[in-house]
Backbone as JSON, one array per atom type, in Angstrom:
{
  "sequence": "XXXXXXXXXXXXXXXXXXXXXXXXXXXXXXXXXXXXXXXXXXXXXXXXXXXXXXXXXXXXXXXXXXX",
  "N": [[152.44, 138.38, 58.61], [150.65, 137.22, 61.28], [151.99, 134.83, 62.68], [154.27, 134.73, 61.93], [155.17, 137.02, 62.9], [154.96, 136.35, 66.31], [156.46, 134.27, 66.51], [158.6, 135.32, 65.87], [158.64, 137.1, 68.2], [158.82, 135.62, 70.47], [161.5, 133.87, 70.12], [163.11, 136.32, 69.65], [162.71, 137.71, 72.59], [164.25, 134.98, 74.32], [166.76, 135.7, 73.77], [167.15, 137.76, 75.52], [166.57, 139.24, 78.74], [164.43, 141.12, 79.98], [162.14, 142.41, 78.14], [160.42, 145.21, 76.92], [157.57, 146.35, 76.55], [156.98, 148.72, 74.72], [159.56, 148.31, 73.27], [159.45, 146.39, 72.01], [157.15, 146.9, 70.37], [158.57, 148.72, 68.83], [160.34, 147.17, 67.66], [158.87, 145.36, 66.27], [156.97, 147.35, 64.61], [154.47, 147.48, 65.38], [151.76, 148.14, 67.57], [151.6, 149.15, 70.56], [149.25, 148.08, 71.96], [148.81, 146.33, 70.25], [150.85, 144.68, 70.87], [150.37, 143.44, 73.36], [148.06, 142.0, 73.41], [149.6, 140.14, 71.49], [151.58, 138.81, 73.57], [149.13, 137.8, 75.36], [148.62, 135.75, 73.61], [150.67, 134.1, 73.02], [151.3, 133.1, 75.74], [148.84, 131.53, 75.98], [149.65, 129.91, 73.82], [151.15, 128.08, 75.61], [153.82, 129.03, 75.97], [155.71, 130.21, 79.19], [155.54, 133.08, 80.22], [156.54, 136.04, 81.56], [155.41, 139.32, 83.73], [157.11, 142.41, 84.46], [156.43, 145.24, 86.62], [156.26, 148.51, 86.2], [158.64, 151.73, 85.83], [161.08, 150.1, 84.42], [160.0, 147.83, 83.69], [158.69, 144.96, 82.02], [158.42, 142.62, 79.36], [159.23, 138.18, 79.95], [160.64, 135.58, 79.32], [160.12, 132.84, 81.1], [163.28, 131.04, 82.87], [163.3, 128.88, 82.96], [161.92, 127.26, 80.33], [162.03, 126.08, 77.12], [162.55, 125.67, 73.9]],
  "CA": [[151.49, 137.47, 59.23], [150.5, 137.34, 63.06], [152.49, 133.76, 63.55], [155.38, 134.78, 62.03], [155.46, 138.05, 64.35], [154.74, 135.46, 67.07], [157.46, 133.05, 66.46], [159.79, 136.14, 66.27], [158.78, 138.45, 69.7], [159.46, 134.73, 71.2], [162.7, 134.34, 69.58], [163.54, 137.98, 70.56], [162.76, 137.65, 74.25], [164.29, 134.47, 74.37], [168.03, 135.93, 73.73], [167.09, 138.81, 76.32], [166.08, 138.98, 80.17], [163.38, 141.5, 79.69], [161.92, 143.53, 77.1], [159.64, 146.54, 77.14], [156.18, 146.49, 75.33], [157.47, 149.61, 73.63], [160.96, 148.07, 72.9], [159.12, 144.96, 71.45], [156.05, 147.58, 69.2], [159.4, 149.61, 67.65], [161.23, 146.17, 66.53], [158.07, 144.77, 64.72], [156.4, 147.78, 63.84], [152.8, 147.68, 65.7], [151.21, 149.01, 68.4], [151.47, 148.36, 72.56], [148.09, 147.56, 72.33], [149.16, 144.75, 69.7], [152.18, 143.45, 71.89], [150.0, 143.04, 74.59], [147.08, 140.85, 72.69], [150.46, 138.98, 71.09], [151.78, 138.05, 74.7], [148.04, 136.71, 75.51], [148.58, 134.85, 72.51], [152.21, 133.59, 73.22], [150.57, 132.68, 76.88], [148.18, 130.38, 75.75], [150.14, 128.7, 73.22], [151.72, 127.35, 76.64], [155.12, 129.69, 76.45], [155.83, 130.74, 80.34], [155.69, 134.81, 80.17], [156.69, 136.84, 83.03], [155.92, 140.45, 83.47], [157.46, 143.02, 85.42], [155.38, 146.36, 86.36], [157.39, 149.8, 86.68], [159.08, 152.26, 84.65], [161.83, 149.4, 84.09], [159.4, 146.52, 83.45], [158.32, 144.43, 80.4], [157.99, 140.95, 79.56], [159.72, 138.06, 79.5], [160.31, 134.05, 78.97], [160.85, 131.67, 82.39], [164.51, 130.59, 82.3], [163.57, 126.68, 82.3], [161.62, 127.35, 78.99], [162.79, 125.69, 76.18], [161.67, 126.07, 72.43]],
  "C": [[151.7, 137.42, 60.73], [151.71, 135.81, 63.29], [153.62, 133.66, 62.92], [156.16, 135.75, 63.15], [155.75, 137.4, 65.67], [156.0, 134.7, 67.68], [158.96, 134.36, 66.57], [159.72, 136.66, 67.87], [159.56, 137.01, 70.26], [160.72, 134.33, 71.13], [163.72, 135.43, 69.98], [163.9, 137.99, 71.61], [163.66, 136.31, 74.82], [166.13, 134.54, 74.82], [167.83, 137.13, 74.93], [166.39, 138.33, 77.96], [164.42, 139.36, 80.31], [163.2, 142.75, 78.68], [160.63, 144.15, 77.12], [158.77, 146.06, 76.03], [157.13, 147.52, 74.03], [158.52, 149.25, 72.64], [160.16, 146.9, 71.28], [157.75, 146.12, 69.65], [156.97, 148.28, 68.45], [159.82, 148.75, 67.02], [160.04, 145.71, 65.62], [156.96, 145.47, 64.5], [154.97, 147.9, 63.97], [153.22, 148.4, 66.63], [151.86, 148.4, 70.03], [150.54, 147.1, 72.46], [148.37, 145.71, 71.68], [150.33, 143.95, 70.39], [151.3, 143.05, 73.1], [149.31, 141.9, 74.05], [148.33, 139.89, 72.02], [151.03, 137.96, 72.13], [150.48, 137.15, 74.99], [148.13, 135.43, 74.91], [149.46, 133.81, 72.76], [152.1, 132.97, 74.62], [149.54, 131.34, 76.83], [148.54, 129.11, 74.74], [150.9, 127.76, 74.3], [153.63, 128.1, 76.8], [154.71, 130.39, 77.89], [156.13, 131.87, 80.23], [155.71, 135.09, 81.48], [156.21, 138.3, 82.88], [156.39, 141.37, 84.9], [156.74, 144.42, 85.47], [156.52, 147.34, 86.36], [157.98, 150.06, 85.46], [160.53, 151.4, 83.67], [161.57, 148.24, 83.5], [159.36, 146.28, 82.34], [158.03, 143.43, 81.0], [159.52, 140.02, 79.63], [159.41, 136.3, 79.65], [160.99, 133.29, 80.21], [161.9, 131.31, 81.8], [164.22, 128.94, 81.81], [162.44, 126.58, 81.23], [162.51, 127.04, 78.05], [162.28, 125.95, 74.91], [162.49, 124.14, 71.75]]
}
């Protein structure tokens, strides 16, 4: 289900600084395209997402974010 995926990438990123689209579509098994439309998602539920551009970039969760 999409809002368990959800509740995990956030989870995920949460123990990490930043994590790679790609990094994030090999642990649960979709696409880019779907990590990207999941961040939108994870954006409007009101979680603070960062991203970084470049061959080093990804996403990730503002430090003064809390869950």
């Amino acid at each position: 289900m999409k809002i368990d995926r959800l509740l995990s990438i956030v989870i995920y990123m949460l123990n990490r600084d930043l994590v790679s689209a790609r990094e994030l579509a090999e642990r649960f098994e979709v696409t880019s395209r779907t990590i990207q439309r999941d961040m939108e998602s994870i954006e409007l539920a009101g979680i603070p997402i960062y991203t970084v551009q470049g061959p080093h970039g990804g996403y990730g969760i503002m430090e003064s974010f809390k869950l």
